[in-house]
TIKEVO-160699 format. One line per field, with one value per residue (C-alpha): residue number from 1; x, y, z. Coordinates in pm, whole numbers, plus 50000, padded with zeros to 5 digits. Example, Ala and Ser with C-alpha at 12.3 -4.5 7.8 and 13.67 -1.06 7.14 Angstrom:
REM residues 2
num	1  2 .
east	51230  51367 .
north	49550  49894 .
up	50780  50714 .
END
This chain:
REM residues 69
num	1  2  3  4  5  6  7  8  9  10  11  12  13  14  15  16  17  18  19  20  21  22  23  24  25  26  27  28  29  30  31  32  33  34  35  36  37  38  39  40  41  42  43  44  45  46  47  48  49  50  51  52  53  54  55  56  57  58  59  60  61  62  63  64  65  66  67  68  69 .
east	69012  69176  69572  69814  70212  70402  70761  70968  71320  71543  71635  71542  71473  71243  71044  71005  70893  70679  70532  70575  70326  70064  70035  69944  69718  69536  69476  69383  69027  69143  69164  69585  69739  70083  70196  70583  70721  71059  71286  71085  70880  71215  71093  71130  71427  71539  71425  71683  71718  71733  71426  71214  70997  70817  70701  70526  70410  70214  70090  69949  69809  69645  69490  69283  69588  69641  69929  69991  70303 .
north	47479  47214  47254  47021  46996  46864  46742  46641  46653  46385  46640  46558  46831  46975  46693  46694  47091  46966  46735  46977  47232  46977  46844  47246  47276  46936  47046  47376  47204  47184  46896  46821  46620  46562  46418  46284  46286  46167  46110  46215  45871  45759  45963  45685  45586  45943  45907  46017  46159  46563  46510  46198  46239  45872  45994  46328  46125  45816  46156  46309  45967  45913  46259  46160  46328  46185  46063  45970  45863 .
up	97020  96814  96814  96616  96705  96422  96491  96245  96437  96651  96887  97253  97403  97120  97162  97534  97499  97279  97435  97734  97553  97467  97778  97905  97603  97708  98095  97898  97789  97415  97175  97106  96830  96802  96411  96448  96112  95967  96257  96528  96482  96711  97029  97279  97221  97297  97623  97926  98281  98185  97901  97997  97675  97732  98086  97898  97638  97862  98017  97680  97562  97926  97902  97583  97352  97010  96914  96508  96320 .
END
């Protein structure tokens, strides 16, 4: 199955369940993309000890995810 996430929000921890979810959908067999639109595009720098997005996102890329701005 394909599956895309769009995210179009700053907040950090919808981004890390987000990111959270794909990663389950990507051990899942099917093909994830995640779109980050508006302020979202600013994930990294979001980054921090109770949601480390960047970790879940090397993760997603690593496990053939795709990632578009």
């Amino acid at each position: 199955m394909q599956i895309v996430v769009i995210i179009c929000q700053d907040n950090p921890e919808i981004i890390w369940n987000c990111f959270r979810l794909a990663n389950l959908m990507l051990e899942g067999m099917d093909e994830v993309t995640i779109f980050l639109n508006g302020p979202s595009v600013r994930y990294q720098s979001l980054d921090s000890k109770h949601f480390p997005i960047k970790h879940l996102s090397k993760v997603f890329t690593l496990s053939e995810g795709r990632l578009f701005a």
